[in-house]
PDB file as gemmi writes it, atoms N, CA and C in Angstrom:
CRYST1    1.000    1.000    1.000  90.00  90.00  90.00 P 1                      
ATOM      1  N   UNK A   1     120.542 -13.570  40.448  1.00  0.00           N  
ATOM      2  CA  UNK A   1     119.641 -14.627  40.828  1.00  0.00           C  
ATOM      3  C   UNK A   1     120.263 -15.493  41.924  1.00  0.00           C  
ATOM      4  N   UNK A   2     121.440 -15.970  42.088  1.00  0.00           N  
ATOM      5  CA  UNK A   2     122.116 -16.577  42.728  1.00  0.00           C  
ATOM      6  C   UNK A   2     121.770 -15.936  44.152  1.00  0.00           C  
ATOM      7  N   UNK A   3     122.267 -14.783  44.486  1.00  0.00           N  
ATOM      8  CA  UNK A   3     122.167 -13.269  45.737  1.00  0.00           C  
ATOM      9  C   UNK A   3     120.525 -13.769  46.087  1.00  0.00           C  
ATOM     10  N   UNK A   4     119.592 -13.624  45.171  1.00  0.00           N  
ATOM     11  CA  UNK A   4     117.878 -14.150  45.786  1.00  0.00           C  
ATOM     12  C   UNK A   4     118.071 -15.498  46.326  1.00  0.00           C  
ATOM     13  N   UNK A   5     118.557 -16.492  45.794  1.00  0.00           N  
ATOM     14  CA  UNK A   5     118.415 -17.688  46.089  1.00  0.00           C  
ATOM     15  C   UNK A   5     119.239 -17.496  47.678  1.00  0.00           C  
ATOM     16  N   UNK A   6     120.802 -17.299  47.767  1.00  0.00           N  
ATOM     17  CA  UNK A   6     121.106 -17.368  49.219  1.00  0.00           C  
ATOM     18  C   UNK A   6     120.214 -16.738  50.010  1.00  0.00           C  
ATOM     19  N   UNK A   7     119.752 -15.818  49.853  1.00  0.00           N  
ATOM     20  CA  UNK A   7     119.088 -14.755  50.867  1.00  0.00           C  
ATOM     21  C   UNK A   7     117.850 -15.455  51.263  1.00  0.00           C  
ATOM     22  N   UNK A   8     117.107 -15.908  50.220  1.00  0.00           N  
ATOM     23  CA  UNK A   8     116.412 -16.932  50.612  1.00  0.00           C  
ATOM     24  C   UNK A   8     116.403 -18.148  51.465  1.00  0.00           C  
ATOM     25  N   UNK A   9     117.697 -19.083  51.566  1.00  0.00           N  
ATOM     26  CA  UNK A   9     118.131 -20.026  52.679  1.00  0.00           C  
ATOM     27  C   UNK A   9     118.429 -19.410  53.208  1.00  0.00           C  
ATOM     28  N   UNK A  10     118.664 -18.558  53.696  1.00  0.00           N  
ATOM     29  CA  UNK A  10     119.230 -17.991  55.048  1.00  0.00           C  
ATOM     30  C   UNK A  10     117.699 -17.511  55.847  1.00  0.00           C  
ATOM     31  N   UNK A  11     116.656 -16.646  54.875  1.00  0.00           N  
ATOM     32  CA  UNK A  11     115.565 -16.481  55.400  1.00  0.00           C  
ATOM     33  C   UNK A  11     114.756 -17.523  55.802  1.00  0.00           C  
ATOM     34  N   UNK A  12     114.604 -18.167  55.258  1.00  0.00           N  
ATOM     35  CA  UNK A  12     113.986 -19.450  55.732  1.00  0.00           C  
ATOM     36  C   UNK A  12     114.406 -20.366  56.738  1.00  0.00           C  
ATOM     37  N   UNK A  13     115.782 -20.270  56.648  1.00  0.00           N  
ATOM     38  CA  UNK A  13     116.109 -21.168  57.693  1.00  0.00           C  
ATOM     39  C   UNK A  13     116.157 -19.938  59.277  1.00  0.00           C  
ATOM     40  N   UNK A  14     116.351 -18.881  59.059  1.00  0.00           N  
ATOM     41  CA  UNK A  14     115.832 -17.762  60.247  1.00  0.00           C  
ATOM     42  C   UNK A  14     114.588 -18.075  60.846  1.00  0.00           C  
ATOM     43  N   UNK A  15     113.273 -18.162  59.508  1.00  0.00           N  
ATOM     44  CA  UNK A  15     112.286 -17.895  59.957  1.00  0.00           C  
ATOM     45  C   UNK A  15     112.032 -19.167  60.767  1.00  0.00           C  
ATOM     46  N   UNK A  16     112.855 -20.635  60.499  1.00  0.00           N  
ATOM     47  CA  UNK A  16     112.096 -21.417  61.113  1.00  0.00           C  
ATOM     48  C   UNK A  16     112.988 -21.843  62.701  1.00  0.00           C  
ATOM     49  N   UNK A  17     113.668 -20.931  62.890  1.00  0.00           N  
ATOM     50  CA  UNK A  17     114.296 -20.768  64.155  1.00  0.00           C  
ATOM     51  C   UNK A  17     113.699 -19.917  65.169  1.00  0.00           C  
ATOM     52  N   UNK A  18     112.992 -18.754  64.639  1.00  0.00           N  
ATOM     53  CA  UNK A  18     112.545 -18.300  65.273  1.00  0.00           C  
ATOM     54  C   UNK A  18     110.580 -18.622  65.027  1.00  0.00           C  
ATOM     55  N   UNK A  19     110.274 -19.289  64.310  1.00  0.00           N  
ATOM     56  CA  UNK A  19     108.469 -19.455  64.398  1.00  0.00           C  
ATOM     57  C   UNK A  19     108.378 -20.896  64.711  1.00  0.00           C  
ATOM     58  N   UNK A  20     107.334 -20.979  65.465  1.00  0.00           N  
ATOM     59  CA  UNK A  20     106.608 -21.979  65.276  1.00  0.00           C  
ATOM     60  C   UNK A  20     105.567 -22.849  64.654  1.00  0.00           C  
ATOM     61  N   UNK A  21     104.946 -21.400  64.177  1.00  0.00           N  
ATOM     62  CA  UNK A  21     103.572 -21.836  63.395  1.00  0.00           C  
ATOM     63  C   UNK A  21     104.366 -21.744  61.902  1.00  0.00           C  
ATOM     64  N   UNK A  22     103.329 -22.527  61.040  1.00  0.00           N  
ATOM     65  CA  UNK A  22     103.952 -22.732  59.708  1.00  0.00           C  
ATOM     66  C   UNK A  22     103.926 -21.074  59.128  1.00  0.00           C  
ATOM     67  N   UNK A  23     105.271 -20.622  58.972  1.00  0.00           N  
ATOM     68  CA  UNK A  23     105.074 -18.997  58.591  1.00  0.00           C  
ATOM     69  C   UNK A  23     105.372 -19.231  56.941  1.00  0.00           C  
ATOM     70  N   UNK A  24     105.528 -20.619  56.145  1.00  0.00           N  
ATOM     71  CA  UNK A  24     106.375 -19.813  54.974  1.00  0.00           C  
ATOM     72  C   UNK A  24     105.388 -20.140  53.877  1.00  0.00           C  
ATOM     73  N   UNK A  25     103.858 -20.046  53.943  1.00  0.00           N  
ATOM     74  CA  UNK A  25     102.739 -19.349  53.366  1.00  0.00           C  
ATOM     75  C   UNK A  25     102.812 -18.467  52.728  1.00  0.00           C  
ATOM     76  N   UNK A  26     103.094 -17.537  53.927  1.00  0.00           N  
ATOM     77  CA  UNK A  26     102.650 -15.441  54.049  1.00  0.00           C  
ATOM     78  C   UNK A  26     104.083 -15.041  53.586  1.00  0.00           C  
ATOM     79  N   UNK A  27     105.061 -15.917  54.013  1.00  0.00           N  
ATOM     80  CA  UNK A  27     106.682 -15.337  53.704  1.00  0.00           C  
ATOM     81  C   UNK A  27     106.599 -15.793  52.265  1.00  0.00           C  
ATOM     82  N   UNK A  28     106.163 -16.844  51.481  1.00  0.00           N  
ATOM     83  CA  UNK A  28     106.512 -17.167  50.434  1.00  0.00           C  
ATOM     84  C   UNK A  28     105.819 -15.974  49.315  1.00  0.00           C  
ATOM     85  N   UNK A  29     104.599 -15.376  50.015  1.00  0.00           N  
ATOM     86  CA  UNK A  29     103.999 -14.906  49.117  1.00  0.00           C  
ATOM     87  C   UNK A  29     104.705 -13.175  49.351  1.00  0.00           C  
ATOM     88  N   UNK A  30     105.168 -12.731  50.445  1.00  0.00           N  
ATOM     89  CA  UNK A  30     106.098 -11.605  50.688  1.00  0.00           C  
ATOM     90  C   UNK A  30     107.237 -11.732  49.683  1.00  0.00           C  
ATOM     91  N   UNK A  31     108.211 -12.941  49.286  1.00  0.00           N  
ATOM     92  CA  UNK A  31     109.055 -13.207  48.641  1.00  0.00           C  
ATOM     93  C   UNK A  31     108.699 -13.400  46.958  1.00  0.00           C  
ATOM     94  N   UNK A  32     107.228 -13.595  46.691  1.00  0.00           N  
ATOM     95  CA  UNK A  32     107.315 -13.719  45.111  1.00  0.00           C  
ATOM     96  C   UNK A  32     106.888 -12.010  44.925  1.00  0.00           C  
ATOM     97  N   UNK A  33     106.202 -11.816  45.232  1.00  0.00           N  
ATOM     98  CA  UNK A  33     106.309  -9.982  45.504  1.00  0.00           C  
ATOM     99  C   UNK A  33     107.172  -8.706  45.769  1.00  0.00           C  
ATOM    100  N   UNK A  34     107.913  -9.234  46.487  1.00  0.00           N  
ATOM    101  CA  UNK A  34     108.988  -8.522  46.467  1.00  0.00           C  
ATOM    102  C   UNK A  34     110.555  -9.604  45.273  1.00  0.00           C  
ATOM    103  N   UNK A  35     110.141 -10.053  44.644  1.00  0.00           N  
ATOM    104  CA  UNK A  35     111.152 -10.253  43.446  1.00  0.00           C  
ATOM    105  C   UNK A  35     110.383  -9.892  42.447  1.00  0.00           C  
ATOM    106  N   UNK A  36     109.196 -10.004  42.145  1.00  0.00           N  
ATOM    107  CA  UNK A  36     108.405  -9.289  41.111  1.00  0.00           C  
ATOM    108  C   UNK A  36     109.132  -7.592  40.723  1.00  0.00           C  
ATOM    109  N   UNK A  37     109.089  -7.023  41.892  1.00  0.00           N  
ATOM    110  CA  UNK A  37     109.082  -5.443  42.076  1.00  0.00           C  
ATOM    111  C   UNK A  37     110.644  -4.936  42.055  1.00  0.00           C  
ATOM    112  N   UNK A  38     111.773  -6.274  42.460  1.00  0.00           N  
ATOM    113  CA  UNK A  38     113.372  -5.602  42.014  1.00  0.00           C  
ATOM    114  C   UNK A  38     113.438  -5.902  40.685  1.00  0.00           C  
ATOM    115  N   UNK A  39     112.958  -7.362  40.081  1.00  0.00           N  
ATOM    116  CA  UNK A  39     112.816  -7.444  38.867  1.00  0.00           C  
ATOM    117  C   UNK A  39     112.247  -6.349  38.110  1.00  0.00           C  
ATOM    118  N   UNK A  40     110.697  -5.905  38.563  1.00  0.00           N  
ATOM    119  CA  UNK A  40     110.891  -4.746  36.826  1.00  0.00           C  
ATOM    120  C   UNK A  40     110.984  -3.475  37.817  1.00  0.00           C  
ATOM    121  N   UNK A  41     112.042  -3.187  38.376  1.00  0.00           N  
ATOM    122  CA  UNK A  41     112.550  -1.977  38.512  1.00  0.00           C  
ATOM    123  C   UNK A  41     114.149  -2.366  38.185  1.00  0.00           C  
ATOM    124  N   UNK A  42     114.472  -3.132  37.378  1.00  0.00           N  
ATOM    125  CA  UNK A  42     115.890  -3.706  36.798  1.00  0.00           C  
ATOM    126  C   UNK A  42     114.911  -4.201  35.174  1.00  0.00           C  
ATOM    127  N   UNK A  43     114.027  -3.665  35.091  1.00  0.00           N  
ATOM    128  CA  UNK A  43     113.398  -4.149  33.657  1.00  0.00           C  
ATOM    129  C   UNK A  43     113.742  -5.310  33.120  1.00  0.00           C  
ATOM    130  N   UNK A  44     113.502  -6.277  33.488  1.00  0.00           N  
ATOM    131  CA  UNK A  44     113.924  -7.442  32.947  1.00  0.00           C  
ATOM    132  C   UNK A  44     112.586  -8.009  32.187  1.00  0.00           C  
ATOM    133  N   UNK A  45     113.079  -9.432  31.750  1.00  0.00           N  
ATOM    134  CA  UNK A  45     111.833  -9.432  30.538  1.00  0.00           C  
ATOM    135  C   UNK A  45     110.925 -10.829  31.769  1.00  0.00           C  
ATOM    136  N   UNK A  46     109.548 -10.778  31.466  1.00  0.00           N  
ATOM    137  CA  UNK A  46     108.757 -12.127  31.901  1.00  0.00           C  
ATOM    138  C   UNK A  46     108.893 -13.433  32.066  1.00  0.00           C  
ATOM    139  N   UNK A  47     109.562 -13.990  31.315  1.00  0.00           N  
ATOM    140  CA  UNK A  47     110.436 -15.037  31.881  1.00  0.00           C  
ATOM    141  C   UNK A  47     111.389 -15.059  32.712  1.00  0.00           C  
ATOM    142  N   UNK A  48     112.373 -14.316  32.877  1.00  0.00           N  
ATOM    143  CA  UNK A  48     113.547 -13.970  33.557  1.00  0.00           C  
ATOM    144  C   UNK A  48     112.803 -13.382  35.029  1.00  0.00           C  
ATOM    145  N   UNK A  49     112.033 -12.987  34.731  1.00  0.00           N  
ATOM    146  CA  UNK A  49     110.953 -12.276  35.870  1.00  0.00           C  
ATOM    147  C   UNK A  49     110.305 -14.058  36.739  1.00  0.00           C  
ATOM    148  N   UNK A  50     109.830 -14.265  36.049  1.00  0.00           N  
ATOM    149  CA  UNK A  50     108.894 -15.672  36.394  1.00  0.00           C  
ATOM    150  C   UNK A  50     110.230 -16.564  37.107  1.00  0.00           C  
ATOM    151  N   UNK A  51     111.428 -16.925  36.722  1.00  0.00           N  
ATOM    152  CA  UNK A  51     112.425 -18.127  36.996  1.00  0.00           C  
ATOM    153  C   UNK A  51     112.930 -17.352  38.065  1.00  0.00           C  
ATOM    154  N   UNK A  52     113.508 -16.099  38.203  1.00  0.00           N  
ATOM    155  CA  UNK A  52     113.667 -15.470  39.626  1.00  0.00           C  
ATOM    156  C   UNK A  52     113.422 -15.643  40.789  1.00  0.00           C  
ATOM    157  N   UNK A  53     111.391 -15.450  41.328  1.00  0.00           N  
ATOM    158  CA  UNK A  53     110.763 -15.522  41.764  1.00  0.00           C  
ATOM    159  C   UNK A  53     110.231 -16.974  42.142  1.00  0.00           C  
ATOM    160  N   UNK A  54     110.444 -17.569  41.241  1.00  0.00           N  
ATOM    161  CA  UNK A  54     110.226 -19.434  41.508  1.00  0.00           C  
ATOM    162  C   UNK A  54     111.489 -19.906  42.695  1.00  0.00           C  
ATOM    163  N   UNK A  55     112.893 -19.346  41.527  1.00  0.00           N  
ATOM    164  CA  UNK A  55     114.227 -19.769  42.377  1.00  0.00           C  
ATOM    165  C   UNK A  55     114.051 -19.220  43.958  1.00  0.00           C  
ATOM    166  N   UNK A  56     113.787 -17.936  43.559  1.00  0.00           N  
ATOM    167  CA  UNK A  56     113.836 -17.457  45.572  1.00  0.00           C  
ATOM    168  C   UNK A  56     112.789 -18.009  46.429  1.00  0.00           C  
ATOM    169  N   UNK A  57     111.809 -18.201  45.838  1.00  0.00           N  
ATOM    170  CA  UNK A  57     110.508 -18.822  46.957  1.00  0.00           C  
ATOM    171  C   UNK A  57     110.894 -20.083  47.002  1.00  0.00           C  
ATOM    172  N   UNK A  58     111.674 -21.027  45.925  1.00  0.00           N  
ATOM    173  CA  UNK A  58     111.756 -22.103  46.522  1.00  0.00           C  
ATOM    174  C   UNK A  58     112.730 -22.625  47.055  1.00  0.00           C  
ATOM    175  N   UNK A  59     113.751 -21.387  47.235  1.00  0.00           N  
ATOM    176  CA  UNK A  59     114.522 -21.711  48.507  1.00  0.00           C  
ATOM    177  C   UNK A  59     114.424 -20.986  49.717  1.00  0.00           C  
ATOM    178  N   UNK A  60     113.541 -20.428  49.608  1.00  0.00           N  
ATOM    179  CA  UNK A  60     112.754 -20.075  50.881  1.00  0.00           C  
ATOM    180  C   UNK A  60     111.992 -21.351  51.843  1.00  0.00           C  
ATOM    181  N   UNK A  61     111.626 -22.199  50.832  1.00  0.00           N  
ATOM    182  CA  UNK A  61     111.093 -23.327  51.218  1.00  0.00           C  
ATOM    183  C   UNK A  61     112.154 -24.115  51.458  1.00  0.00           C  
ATOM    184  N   UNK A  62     113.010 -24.363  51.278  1.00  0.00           N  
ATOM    185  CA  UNK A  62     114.062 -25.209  51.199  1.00  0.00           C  
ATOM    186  C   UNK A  62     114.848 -24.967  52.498  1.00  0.00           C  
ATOM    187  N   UNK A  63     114.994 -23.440  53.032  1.00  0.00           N  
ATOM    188  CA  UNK A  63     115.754 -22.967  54.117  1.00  0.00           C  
ATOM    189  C   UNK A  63     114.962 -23.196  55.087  1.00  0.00           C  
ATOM    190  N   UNK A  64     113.539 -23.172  54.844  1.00  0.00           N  
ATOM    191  CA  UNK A  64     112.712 -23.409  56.206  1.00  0.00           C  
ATOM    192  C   UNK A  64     112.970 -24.758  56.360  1.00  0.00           C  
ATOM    193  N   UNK A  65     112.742 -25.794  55.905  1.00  0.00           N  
ATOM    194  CA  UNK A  65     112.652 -27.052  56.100  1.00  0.00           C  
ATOM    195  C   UNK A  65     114.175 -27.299  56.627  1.00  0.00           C  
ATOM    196  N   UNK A  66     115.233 -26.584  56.099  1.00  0.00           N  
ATOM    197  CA  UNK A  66     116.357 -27.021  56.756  1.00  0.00           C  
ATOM    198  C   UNK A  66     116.513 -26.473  58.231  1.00  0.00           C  
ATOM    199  N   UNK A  67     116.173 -25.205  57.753  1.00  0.00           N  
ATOM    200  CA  UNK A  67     116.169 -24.684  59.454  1.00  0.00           C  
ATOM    201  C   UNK A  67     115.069 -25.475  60.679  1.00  0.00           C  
ATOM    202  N   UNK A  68     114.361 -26.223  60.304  1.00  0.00           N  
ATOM    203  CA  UNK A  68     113.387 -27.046  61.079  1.00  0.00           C  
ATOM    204  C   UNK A  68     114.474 -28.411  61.418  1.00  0.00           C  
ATOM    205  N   UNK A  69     115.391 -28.812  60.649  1.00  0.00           N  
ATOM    206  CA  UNK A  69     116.211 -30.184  60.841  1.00  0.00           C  
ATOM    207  C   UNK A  69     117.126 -29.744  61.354  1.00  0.00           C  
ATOM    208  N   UNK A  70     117.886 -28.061  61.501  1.00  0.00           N  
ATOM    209  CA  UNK A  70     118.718 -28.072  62.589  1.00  0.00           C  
ATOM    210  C   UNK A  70     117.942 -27.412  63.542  1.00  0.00           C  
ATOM    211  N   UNK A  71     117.162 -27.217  63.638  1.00  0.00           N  
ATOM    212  CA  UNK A  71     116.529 -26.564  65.103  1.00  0.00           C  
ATOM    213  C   UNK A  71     116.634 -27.517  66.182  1.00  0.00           C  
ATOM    214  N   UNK A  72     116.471 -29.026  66.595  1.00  0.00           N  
ATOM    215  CA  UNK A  72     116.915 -29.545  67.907  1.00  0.00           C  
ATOM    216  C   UNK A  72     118.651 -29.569  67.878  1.00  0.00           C  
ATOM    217  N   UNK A  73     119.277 -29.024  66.942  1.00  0.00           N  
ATOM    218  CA  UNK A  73     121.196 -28.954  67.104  1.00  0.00           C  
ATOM    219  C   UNK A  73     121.057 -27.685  67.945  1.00  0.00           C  
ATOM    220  N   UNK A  74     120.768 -26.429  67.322  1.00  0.00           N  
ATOM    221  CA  UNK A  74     120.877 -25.302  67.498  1.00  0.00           C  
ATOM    222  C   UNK A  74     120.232 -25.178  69.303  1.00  0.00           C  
ATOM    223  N   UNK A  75     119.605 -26.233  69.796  1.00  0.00           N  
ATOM    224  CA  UNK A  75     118.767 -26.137  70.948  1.00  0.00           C  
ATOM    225  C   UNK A  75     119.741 -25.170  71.782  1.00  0.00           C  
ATOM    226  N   UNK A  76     119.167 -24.550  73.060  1.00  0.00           N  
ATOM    227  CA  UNK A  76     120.380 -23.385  73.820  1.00  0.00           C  
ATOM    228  C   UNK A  76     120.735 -24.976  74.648  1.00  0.00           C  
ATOM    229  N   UNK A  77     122.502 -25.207  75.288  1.00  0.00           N  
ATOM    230  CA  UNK A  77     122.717 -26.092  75.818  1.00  0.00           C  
ATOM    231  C   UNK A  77     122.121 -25.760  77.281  1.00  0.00           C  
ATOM    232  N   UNK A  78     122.127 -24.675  77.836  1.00  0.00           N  
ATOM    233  CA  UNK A  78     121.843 -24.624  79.202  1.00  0.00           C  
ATOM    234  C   UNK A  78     120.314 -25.476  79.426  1.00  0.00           C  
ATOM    235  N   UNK A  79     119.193 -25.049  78.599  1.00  0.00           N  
ATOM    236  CA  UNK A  79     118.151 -26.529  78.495  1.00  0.00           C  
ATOM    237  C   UNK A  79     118.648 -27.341  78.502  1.00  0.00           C  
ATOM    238  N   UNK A  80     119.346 -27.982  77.199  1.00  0.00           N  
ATOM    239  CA  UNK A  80     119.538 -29.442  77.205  1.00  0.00           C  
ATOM    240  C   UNK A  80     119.731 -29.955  78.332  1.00  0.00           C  
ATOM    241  N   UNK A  81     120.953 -29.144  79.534  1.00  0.00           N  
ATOM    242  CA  UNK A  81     121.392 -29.955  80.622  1.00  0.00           C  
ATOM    243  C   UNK A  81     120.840 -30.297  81.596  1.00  0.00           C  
ATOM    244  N   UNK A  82     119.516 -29.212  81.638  1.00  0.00           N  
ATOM    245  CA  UNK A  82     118.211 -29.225  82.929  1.00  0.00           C  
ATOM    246  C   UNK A  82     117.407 -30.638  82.455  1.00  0.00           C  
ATOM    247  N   UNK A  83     117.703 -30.993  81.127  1.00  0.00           N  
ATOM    248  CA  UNK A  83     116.452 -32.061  81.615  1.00  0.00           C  
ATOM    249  C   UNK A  83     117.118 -33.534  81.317  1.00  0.00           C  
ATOM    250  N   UNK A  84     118.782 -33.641  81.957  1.00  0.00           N  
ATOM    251  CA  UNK A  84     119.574 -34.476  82.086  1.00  0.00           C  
ATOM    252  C   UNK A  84     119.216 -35.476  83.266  1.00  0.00           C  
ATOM    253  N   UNK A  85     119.323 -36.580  83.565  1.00  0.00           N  
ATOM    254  CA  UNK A  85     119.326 -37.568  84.592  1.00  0.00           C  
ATOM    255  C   UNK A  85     120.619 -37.327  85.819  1.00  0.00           C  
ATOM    256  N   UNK A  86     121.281 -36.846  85.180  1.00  0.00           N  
ATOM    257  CA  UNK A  86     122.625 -36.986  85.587  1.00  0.00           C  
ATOM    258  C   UNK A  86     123.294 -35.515  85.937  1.00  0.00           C  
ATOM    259  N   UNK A  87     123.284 -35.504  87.626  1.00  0.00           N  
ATOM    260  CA  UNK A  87     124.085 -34.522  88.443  1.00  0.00           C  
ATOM    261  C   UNK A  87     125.008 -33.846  88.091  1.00  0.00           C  
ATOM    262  N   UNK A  88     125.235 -32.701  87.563  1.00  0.00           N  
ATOM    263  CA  UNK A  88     126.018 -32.035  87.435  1.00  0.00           C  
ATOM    264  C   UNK A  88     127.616 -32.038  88.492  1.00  0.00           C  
TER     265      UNK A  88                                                      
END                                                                             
């Protein structure tokens, strides 16, 4: 469970580096679906199934929103410097 949860901040914070439009809708619902399907192909029981799938989607949510608060860090510097006042 731990392995879903990182993979999850890392996806999320990907997806919101690279999208603009709100993607983690369609990703959240890709992510409770695909933990549904490693879960019972590892047969686990319905609860354990259910807390999985909560944990990874909601750090899916969690990575997007972070990846949205570093997205003006991450900016490429060669922009930043074009829209400087000040002569190189």
């Amino acid at each position: 469970m731990i392995l879903a949860v990182i993979v999850g901040l890392c996806a999320g914070a990907f997806l919101a580096q690279h999208f603009r439009a709100l993607i983690i809708v369609p990703a959240s619902l890709v992510a409770v679906a695909f933990g549904v399907c490693i879960a019972l192909i590892g047969a686990h029981g319905g609860a354990q199934i259910a807390i999985q799938t909560i944990a990874a989607t909601g750090a899916l949510q969690i990575g997007y929103f972070i990846g949205l608060l570093i997205r003006p860090v991450a900016a490429d510097p060669q922009k930043a410097q074009l829209n400087t006042a000040l002569p190189r």
